[in-house]
C-alpha positions in Angstrom: -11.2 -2.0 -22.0 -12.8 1.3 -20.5 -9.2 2.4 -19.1 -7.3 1.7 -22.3 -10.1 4.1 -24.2 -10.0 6.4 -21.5 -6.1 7.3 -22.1 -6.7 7.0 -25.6 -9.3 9.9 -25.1 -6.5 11.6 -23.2 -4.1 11.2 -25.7 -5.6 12.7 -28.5 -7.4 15.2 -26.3 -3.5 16.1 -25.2 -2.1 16.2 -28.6 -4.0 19.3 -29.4 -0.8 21.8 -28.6 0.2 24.4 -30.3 3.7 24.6 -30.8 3.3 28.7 -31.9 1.6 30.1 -29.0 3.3 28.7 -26.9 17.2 18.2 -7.4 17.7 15.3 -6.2 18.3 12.1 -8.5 18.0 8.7 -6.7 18.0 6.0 -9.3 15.1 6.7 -11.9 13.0 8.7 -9.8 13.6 12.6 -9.5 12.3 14.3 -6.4 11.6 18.0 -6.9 11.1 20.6 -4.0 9.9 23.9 -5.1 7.4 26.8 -3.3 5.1 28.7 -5.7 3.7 31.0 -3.2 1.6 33.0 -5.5 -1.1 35.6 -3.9 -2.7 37.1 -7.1 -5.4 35.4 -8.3 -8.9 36.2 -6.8 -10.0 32.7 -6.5 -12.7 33.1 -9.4 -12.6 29.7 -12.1 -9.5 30.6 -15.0 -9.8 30.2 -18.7 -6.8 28.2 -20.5 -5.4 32.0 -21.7 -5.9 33.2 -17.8 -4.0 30.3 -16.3 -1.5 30.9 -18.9 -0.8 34.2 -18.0 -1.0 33.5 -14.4 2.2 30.7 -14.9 3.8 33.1 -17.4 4.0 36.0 -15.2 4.8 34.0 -11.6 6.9 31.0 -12.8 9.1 32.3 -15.9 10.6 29.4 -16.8 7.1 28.2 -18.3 7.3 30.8 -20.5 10.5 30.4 -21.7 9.7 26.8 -22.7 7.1 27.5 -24.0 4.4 26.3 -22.0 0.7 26.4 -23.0 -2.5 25.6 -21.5 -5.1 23.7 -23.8 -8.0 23.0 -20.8 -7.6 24.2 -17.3 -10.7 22.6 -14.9 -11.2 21.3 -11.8 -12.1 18.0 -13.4 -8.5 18.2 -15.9 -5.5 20.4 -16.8 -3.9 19.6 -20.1 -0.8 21.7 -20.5 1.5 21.5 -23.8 5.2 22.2 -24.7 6.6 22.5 -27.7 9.4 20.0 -28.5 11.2 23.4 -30.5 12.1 25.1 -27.0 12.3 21.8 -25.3 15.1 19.3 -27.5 17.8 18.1 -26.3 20.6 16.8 -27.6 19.1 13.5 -28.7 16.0 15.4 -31.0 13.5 14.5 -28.1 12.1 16.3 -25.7 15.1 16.9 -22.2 14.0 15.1 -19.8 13.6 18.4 -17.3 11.4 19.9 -19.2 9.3 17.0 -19.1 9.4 16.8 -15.4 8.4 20.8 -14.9 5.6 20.0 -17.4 4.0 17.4 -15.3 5.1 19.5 -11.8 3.2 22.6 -13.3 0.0 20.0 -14.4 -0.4 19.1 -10.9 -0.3 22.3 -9.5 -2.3 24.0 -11.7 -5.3 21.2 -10.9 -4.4 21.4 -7.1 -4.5 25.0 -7.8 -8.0 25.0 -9.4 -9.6 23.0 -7.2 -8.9 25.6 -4.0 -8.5 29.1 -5.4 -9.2 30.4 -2.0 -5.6 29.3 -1.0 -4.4 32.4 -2.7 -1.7 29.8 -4.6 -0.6 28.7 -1.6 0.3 25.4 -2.9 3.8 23.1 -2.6 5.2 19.9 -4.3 6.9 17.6 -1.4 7.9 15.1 -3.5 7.7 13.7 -6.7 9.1 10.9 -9.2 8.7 10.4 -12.8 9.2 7.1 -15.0 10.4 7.7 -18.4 8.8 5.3 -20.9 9.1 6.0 -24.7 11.5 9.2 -25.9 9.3 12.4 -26.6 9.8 13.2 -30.1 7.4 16.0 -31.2 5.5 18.4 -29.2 4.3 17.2 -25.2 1.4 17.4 -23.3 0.2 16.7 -19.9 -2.8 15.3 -18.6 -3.6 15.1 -15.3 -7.4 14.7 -13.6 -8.7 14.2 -9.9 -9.3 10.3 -10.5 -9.4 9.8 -6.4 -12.5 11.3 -4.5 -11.6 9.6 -1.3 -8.6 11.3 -1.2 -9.5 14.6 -2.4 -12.3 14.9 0.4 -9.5 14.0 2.9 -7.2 16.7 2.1 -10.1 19.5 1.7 -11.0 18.2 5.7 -7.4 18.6 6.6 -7.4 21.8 4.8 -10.5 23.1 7.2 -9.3 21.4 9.9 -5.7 22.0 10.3 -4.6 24.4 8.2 -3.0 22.2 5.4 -3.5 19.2 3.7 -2.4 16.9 1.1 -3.2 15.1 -2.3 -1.2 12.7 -4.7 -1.8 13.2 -8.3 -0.7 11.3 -11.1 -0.1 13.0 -15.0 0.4 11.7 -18.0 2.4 13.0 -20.7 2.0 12.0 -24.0 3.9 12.7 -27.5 2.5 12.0 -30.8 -0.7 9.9 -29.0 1.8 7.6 -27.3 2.7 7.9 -23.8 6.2 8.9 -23.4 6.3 9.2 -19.4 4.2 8.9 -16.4 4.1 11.4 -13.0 3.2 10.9 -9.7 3.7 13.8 -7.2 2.9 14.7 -3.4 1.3 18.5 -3.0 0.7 20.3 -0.1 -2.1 22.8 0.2 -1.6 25.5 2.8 -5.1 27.4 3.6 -4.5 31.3 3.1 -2.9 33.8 5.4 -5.7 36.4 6.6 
């Protein structure tokens, strides 16, 4: 069916990482609240290498794991870690690095999608089902798949200052998907 060849595309399109270059628990879901008010970007579109800096410098625990950036649109983000800075004790990939993957793969597409809030951009919540063990190299997927809901937040943006989106990752190890992400972010318009 088209969906099954449409995360097949993603799959394969995600396992293009390059390993060189690069809390609250309530049963199985983990909710993460973190701000990432970031002012330095001028709003213009980012290349992968750009948007990789741009994490790099303001959020340095992506560059300690390791984190790369293989496509960075408004339409996807596919980010990458390598399983080398990312193993845990098992020879997979530790299960927080997995969920800061997917956090950072929302925000960079929230993030994308309205430069002009100066990085002005929150998760509220968030949970993440673990389905297979990660055992090479990750990468995140995530695309604006709801048009409905994007045009709500961008009039609540406009409108009251703020608004808010759901987005939903995918993170995928050797083609298979090894977990799936679903978080809330908040969107704050910028100070003048």
């Amino acid at each position: 069916d088209s969906n099954n060849t449409h995360s097949k595309k993603q799959a394969n399109k995600a396992e293009a990482c390059d390993s060189t270059t690069s809390t609250a628990r309530r049963g199985n879901e983990i909710r993460l609240f973190f701000w990432m008010g970031i002012t330095r970007h001028s709003g213009a579109a980012m290349s992968p290498n750009e948007l990789q800096a741009f994490l790099h410098q303001n959020i340095p625990a992506s560059a300690a794991l390791g984190i790369c950036v293989n496509e960075s649109t408004p339409e996807q983000v596919v980010l990458c870690a390598p399983i080398a800075r990312n193993c845990n004790h098992h020879h997979t990939v530790f299960g927080g690095s997995i969920a800061l993957l997917a956090t950072l793969c929302g925000w960079s597409l929230v993030h994308l999608r309205y430069p002009e809030s100066g990085g002005r951009i929150v998760i509220q919540e968030s949970s993440i089902r673990y389905l297979k063990p990660a055992v090479a190299d990750l990468s995140a997927v995530c695309t604006p798949d709801d048009a409905a809901a994007w045009a709500a937040c961008t009039q609540a943006l406009a409108q009251r200052g703020k608004g808010r989106i759901t987005l939903a990752c995918r993170l995928y190890s050797k083609g298979v998907l090894a977990a799936e992400f679903e978080g809330k972010y908040v969107v704050f318009a910028k100070e003048t």
